[in-house]
C-alpha positions in Angstrom: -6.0 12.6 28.1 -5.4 9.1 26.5 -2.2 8.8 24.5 -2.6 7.3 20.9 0.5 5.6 20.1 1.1 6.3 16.4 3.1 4.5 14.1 4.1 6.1 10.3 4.1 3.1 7.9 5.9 4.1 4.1 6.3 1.9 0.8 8.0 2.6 -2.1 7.3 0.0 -4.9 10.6 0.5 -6.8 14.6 0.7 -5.6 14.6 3.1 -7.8 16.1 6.4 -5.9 16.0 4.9 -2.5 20.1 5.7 -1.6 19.3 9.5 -2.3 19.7 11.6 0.4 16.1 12.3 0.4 13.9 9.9 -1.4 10.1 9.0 -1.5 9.8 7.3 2.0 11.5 10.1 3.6 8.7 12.0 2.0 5.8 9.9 3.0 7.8 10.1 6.7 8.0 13.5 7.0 4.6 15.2 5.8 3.3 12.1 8.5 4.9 13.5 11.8 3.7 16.6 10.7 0.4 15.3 10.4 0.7 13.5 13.9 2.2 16.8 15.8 -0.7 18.2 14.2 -2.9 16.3 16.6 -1.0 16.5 19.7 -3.8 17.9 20.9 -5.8 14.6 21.0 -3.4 12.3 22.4 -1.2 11.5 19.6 2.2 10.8 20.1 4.5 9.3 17.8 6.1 6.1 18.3 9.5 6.2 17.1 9.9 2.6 15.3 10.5 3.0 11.6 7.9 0.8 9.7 9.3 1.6 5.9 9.4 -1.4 3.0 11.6 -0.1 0.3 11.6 -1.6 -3.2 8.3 -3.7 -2.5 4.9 -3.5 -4.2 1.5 -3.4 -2.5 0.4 -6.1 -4.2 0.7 -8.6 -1.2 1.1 -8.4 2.8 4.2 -10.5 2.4 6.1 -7.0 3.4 8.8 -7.3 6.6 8.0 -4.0 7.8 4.1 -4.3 7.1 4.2 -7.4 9.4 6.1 -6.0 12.0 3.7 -3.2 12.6 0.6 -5.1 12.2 2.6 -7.7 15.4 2.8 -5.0 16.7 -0.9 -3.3 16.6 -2.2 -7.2 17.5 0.3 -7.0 20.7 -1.2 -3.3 21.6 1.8 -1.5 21.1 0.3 0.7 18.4 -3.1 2.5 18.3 -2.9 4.2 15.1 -1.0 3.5 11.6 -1.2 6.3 9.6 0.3 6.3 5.6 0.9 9.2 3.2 -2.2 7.7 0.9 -3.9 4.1 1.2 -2.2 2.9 -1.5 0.8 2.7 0.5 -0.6 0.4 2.4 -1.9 -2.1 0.0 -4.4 -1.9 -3.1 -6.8 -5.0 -3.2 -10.1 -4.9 -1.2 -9.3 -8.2 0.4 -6.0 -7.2 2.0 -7.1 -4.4 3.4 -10.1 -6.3 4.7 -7.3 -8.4 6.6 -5.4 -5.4 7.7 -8.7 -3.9 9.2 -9.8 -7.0 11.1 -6.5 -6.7 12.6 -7.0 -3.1 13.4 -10.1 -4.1 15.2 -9.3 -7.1 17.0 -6.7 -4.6 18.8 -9.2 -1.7 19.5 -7.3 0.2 16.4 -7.5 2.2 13.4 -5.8 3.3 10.5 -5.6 7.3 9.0 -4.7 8.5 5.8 -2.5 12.1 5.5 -3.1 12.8 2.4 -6.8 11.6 2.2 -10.2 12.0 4.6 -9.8 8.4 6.0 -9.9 7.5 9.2 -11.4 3.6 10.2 -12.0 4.4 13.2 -15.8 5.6 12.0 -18.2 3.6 9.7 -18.4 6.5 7.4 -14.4 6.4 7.3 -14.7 3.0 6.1 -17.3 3.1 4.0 -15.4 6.4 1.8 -12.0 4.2 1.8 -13.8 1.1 0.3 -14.4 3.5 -2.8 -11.0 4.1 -4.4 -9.5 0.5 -2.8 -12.2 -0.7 -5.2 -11.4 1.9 -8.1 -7.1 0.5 -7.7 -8.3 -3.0 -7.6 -10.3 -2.1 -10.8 -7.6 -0.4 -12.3 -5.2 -3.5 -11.9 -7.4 -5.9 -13.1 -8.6 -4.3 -16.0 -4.4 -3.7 -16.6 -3.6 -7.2 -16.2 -6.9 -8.4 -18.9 -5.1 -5.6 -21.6 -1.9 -7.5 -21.2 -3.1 -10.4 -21.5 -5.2 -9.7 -24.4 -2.5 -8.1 -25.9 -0.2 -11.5 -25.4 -3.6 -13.4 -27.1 -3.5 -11.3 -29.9 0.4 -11.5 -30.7 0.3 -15.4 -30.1 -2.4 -15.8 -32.9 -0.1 -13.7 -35.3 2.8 -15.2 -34.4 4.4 -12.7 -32.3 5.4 -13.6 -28.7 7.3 -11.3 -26.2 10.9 -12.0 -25.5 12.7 -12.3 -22.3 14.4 -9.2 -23.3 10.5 -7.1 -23.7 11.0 -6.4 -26.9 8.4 -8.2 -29.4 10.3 -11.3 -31.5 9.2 -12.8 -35.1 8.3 -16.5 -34.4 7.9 -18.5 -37.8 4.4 -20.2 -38.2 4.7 -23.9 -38.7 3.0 -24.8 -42.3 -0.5 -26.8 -41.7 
């Protein structure tokens, strides 16, 4: 039987609660090799390198850990990255797009614990394009309310301070 080498990736967007004991990327980690041992009986073995980016959002690639593994999927040390949920791994369309041409060009794939992905099929692909494109959504239409929002208080004079709290600015007389 052919060994799939499988390597966890975890992402936490905040430092918040990463020096406990136990925090959310020990989480992710763990329900992960369960899921892997949970397949031992295709090939999977897990590969023991730690692929975790703490305290960073999935807004961009530019993640150390993120960049390590996907080295290391391009120099066929890894077959198989598998994440808690997707959104782990990044939330724009585009990105992924990247990550998955990366997964191919190396002959692998990427499987979600938590969620009925698995690129490795079309069909997988296909279902994960829906909520990537439901996150990007949901950030976009986020970042149009704020910026509305910042429209809106410029025309009555109000503008957001450094410290986030809303500040009076005087209108200059016409």
């Amino acid at each position: 039987m052919k060994k799939t080498r499988c390597a966890i990736y975890t992402r936490k967007s905040s430092e918040d609660g990463l020096a406990q004991e136990f925090n959310s990327l020990h989480a992710q980690r763990e329900s992960c090799v369960a899921y892997i041992a949970s397949q031992k009986h295709e090939g999977w073995v897990l590969s023991p390198e730690p692929y975790d980016d703490g305290g960073l959002s999935g807004g961009s690639l530019d993640r150390a850990a993120l960049q390590r593994l996907l080295d290391d999927v391009r120099e066929g040390r890894v077959d198989q990255i598998v994440v808690y949920k997707i959104d782990r791994l990044t939330r724009w369309l585009a990105d992924f797009a990247k990550i998955v041409d990366v997964l191919d060009a190396a002959g692998a794939s990427l499987v979600s614990v938590t969620q009925s992905f698995n690129t490795a099929t079309s069909m997988g692909r296909l279902t994960l394009n829906m909520p990537l494109s439901f996150a990007q959504f949901e950030r976009e239409v986020t970042a149009e309310r704020v910026r509305d929002k910042i429209a809106a208080s410029k025309r009555k004079g109000l503008w957001m301070g450094a410290a986030s709290r809303w500040v009076t600015i005087p209108m200059a007389a016409h």
